[in-house]
C-alpha positions in Angstrom: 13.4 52.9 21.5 13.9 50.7 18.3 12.3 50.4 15.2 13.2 48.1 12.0 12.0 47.6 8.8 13.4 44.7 6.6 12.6 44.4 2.7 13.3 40.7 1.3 13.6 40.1 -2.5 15.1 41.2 -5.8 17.3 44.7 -5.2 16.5 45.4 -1.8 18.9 47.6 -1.4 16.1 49.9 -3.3 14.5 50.6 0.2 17.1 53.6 0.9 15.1 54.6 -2.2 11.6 54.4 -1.1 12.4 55.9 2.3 14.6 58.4 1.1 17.5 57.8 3.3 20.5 56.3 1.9 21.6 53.1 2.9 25.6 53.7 3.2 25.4 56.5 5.8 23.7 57.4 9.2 21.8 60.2 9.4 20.8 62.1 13.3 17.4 64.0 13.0 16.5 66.2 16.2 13.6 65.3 18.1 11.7 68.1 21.1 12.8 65.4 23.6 16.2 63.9 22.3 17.6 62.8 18.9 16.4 60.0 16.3 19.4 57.7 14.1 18.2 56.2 11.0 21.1 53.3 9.7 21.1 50.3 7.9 23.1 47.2 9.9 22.2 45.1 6.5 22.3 46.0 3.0 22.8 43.4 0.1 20.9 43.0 -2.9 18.3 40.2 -1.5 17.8 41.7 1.9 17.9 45.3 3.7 17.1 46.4 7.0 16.4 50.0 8.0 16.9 50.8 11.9 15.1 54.2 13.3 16.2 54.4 17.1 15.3 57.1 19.7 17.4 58.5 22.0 14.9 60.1 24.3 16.3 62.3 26.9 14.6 62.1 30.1 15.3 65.5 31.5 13.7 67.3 28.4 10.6 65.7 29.2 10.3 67.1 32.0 12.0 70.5 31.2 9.1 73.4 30.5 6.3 71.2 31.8 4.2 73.2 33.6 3.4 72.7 37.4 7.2 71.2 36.9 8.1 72.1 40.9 6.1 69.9 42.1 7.3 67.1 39.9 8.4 63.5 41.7 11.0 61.3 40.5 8.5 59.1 38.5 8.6 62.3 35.9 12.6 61.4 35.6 12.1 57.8 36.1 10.1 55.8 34.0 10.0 53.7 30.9 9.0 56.5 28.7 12.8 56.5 26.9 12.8 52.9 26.5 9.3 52.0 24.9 7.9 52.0 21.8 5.2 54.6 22.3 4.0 58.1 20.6 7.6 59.4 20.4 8.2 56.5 18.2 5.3 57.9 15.8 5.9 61.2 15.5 9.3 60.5 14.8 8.2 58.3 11.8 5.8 60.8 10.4 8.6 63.6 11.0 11.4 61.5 8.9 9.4 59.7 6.6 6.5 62.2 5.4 7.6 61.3 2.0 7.4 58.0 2.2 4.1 58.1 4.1 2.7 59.9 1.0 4.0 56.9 -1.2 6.1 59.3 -3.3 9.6 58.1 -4.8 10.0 59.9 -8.3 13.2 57.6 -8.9 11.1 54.4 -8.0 7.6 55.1 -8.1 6.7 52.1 -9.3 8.3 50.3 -6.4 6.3 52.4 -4.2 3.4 51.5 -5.8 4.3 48.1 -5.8 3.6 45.6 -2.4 6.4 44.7 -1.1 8.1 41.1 1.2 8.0 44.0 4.6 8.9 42.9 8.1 8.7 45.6 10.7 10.0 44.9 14.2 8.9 46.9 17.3 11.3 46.2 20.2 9.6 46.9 24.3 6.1 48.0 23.2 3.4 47.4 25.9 1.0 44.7 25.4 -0.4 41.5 25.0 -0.2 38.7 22.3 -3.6 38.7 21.8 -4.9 42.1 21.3 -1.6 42.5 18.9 -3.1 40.0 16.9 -6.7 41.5 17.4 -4.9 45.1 16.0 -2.5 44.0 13.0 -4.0 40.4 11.7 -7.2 42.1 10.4 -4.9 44.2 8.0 -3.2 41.1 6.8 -0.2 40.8 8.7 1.6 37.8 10.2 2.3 38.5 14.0 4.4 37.0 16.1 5.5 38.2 19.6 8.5 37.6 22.0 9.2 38.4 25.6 12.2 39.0 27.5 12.1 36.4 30.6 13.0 38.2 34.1 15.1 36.6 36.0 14.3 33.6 38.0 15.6 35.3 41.3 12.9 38.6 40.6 10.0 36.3 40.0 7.9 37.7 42.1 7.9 41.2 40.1 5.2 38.9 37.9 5.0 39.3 34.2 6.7 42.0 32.0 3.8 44.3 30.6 6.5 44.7 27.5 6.9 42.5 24.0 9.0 42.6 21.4 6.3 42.8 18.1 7.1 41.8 14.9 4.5 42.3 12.0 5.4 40.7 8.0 3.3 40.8 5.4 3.2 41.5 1.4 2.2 45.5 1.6 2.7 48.7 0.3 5.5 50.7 2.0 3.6 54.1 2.9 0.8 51.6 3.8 3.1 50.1 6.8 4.6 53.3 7.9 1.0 54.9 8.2 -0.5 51.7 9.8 2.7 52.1 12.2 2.1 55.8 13.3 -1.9 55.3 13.9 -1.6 51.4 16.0 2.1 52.6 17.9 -0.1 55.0 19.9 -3.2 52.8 20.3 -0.5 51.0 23.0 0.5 54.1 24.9 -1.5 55.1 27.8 0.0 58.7 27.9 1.0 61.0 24.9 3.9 63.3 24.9 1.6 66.1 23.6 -1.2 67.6 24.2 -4.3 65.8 22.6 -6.4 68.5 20.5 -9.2 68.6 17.9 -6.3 68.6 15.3 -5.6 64.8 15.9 -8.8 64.0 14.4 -7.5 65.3 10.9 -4.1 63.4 11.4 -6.3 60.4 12.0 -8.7 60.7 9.1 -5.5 61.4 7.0 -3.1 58.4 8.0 -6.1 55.8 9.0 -9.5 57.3 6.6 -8.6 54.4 4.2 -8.3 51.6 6.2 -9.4 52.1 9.6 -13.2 52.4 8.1 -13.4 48.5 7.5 -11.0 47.5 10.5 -13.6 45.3 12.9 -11.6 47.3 16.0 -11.8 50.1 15.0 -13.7 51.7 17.7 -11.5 50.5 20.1 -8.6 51.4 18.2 -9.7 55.5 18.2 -11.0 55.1 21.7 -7.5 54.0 22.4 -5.7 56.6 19.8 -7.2 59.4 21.7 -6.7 58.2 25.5 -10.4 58.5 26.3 -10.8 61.9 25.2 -14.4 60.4 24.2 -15.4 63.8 22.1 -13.0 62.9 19.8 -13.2 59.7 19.4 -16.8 60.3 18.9 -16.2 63.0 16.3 -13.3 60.4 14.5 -16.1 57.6 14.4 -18.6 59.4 13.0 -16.6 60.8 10.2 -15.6 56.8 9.5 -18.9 55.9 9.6 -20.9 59.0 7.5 -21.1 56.5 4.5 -22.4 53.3 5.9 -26.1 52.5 5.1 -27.9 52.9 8.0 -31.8 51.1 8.5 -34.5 53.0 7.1 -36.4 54.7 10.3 -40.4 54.9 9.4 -42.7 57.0 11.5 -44.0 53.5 13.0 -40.5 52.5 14.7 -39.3 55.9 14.6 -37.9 56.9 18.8 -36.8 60.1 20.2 -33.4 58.8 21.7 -33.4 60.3 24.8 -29.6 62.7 25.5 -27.4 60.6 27.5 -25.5 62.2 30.7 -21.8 62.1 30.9 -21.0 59.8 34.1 -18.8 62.6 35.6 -21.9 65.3 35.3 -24.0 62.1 37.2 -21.2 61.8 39.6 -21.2 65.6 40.1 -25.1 66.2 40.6 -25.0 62.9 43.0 -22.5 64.0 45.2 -23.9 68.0 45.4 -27.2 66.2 46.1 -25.7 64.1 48.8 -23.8 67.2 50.2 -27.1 69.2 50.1 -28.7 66.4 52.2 -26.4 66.2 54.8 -27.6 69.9 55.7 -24.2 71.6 55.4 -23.4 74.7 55.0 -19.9 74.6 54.9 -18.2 72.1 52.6 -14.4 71.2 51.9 -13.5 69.7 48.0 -10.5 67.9 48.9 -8.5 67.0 45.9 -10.6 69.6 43.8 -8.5 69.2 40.5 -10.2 71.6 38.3 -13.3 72.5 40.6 -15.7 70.8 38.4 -17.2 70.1 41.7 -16.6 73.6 43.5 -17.9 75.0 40.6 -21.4 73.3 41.0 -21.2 73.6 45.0 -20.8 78.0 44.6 -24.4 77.9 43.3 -25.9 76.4 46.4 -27.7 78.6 48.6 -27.5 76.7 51.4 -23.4 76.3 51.4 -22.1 79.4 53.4 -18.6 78.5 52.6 -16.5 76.4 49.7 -13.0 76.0 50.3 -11.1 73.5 47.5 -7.9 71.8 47.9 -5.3 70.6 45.8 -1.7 69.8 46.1 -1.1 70.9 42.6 -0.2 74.7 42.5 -0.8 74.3 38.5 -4.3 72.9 38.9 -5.5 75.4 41.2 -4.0 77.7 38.4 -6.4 76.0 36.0 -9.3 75.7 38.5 -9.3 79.7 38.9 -9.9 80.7 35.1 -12.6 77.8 35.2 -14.1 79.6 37.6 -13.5 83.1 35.7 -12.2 83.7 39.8 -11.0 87.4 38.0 -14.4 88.4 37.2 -16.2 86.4 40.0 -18.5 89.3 41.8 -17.4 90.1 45.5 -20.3 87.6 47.5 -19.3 84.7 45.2 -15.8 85.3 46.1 -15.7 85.4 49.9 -17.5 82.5 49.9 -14.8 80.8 47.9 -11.4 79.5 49.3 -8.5 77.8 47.3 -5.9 76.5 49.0 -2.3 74.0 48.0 -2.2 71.1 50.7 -1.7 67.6 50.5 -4.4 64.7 52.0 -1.6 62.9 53.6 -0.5 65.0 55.6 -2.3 66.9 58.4 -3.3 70.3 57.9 -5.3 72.2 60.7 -7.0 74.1 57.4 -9.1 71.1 56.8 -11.2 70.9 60.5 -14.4 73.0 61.3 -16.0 72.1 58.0 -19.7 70.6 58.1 -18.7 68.2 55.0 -15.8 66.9 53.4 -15.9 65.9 49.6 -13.0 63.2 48.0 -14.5 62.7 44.4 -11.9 60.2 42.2 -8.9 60.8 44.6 -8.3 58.0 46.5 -7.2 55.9 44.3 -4.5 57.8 43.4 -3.0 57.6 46.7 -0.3 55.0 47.6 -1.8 52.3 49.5 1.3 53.0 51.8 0.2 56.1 52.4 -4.0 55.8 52.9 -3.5 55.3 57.0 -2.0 59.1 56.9 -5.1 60.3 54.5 -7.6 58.6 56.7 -6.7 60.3 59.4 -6.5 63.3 58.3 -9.6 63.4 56.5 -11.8 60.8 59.0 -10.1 61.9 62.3 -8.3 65.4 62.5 -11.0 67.4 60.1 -13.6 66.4 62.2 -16.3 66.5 59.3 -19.8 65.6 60.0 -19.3 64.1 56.7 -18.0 62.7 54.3 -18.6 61.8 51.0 -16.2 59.4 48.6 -16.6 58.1 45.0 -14.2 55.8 43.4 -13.8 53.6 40.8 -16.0 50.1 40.8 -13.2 48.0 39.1 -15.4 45.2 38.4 -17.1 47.3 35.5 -14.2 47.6 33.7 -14.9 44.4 32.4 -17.7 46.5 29.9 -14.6 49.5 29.0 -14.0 48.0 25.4 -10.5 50.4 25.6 -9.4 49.0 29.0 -7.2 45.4 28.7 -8.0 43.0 30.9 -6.1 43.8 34.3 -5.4 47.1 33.5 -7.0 50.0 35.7 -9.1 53.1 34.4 -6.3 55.6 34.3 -2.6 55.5 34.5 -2.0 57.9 37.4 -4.3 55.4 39.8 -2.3 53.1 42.0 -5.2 50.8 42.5 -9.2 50.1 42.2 -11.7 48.6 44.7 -14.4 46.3 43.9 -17.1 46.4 45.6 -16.1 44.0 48.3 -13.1 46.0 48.5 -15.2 49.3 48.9 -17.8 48.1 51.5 -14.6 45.9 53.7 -12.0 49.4 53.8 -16.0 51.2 54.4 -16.5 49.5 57.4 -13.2 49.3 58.7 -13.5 53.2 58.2 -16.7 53.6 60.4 -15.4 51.0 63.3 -12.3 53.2 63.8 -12.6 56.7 63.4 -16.9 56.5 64.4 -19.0 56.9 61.4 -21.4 55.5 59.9 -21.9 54.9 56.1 -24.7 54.7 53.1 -22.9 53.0 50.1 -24.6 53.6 46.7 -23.9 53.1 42.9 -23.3 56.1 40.1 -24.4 55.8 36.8 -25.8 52.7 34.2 -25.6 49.8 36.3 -24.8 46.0 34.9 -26.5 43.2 36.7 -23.0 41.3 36.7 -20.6 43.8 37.5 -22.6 47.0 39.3 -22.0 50.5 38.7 -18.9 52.3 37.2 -18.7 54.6 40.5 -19.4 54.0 43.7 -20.2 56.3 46.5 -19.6 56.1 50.1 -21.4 59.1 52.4 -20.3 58.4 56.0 -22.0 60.1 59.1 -20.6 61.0 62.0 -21.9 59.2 65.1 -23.4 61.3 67.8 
């Protein structure tokens, strides 16, 4: 993970200065994860390069994370050491706080002053065009290289990675704070846990500028990985100062409160569940136990049993559920249990109806013959009921690049012709029949953001 900064001019040398780092010795800074170098492979009077690179050890990541036993290999192997992505800022905001602050009492003026800059980000995921979208507004020159596979792996299709070099005539802490806020805006994951705190880092590194940026709400919405609170919050503390139109009593509307799409997806599916008549019910893939949670208050379910093959989840789903405190009827009508949908579990059969809310596309598509079996064929449900993602709407996610899916952990997305062809093949094997049906605001080009299969079994 590789970071440079080059100053071009009249005693450039002046940067070890500004950054507060000298120029004619390496320096090794310790990082949660690894170790960070800064160096200087060229110092001379009309040109000086500063190089901040990462040495991100893989094995820390992973070391301490909870729910870590159940871990794959994708935890040990991935690009995360290699990529230009949160690690990269926080590790400039850890070594150059100073700096950031535009502070330099033995050149002050210089750090004051704007400045020939020319940062280069080496393997940092994404396109030529939204770079452009990001940096140009804040009156940089971008220009982006990419590393050609070779011709005999062709068929792995296009790197998702580009080397991005920004240059303009700026202020010093201005770069290093436009750096920390737009590196992360490229990540899909964090290294840390997102909380209400980031909000202040934002309004403290981006207040300035990132009022008047024209992407700046998909530049938060991006910053804090669809934590949409947040992002909210961030906007509106951005916004507080514009004018806004003068409302008189004639044009004055209530606006009506808008439903999150997971509490639509939740109230749809109970309702669906409800419907079928059951009174036993299985929450495969429970995560959490949103779900569950709403499914206990049913009179009519007898029984609730969730699933999840994350010991650390049903961890979390159990104080959601205050399962301590819960009183005795509530209880023995609950069930938690660790399995996994792929393989088959005789714990799953004798259950009126099974729920698969945003799971299956998270499944290998190697692997969805062994969870339609077990969850069409050996539990024997009267029914079941599946949502997924429509990937046609993400066409209306402003945060979502084109071709990307909804969340990093899913390994693909139906459209709707995908959901109603896999649907039917479903019913024609295993016997069922099926109702498909939309969840939440739908666009007249590109449907609804969830759909929802409930498939019956035939008689």
């Amino acid at each position: 993970m590789l970071l440079t900064i080059t100053y071009t001019g009249n005693d450039t040398q002046d940067l070890g200065y500004l950054l507060h780092k000298n120029p004619y010795r390496s320096q090794e800074f310790d990082l949660n994860s690894g170790k960070a170098y800064v160096f200087y492979p060229e110092v001379s009077d009309h040109k000086t390069t500063m190089a901040l690179m990462l040495d991100i050890n893989p094995i820390d990541l992973v070391k301490g994370k909870k729910g870590a036993e159940n871990n794959g290999l994708f935890d040990y192997v991935n690009d995360r050491p290699y990529t230009a992505t949160s690690f990269l800022s926080t590790a400039i905001t850890r070594i150059f706080s100073t700096a950031m602050n535009g502070r330099c009492d033995k050149r002050q003026q210089l750090a004051d002053s704007k400045l020939d800059l020319t940062a280069r980000i080496y393997a940092i995921q994404g396109k030529d065009e939204f770079t452009r979208k990001i940096f140009e507004p804040l009156g940089y020159t971008v220009s982006t290289s990419k590393t050609v596979l070779d011709e005999k792996f062709s068929e792995w299709g296009e790197s998702p990675y580009i080397d991005l070099e920004i240059s303009g005539n700026v202020r010093l802490a201005d770069l290093l704070n436009h750096l920390y806020v737009l590196i992360p805006v490229f990540d899909k994951q964090k290294h840390y846990l997102i909380s209400e705190d980031e909000i202040d880092k934002l309004m403290s590194h981006g207040g300035e500028w990132l009022a008047e940026h024209p992407a700046k709400k998909e530049i938060i919405y991006r910053y804090f990985l669809m934590k949409k609170s947040y992002a909210h919050t961030a906007i509106d503390r951005l916004t507080e100062n514009e004018p806004v139109e003068e409302v008189t009593d004639e044009n004055k509307e209530i606006p009506e409160k808008k439903i999150s799409l997971n509490r639509q997806r939740l109230e749809t599916v109970k309702n669906a569940v409800l419907a079928s008549g059951a009174e036993s019910v299985i929450d495969l893939g429970c995560g959490e136990c949103r779900l569950t949670k709403i499914l206990l208050e049913q009179k009519q379910l007898r029984k609730v049993t969730a699933v999840d093959v994350s010991a650390h989840e049903l961890e979390k789903a159990k104080t959601r559920l205050h399962y301590d405190t819960m009183n005795e009827h509530r209880k023995n009508k609950l069930t938690l249990m660790q399995g996994s949908l792929t393989y088959r579990d005789k714990r799953f059969s004798g259950y009126d109806c099974a729920c698969v809310i945003e799971v299956v596309e998270h499944i290998e598509p190697l692997r969805l013959p062994a969870f339609e079996r077990n969850v069409f064929e050996f539990s024997e449900a009267k029914t079941v009921i599946i949502t997924t993602p429509n990937k046609e709407y993400n066409q209306n996610y402003e945060f979502i690049p084109e071709g990307q899916l909804r969340h990093n952990d899913h390994r693909f997305e139906w459209t709707r012709e995908d959901f109603k062809k896999w649907s039917e093949y479903i019913c024609e094997k295993f016997g069922y029949t099926v109702q498909i049906s939309g969840i939440g605001e739908e666009d007249s080009n590109y449907g609804t953001p969830t759909q929802m299969g409930v498939f019956t079994k035939c008689v």
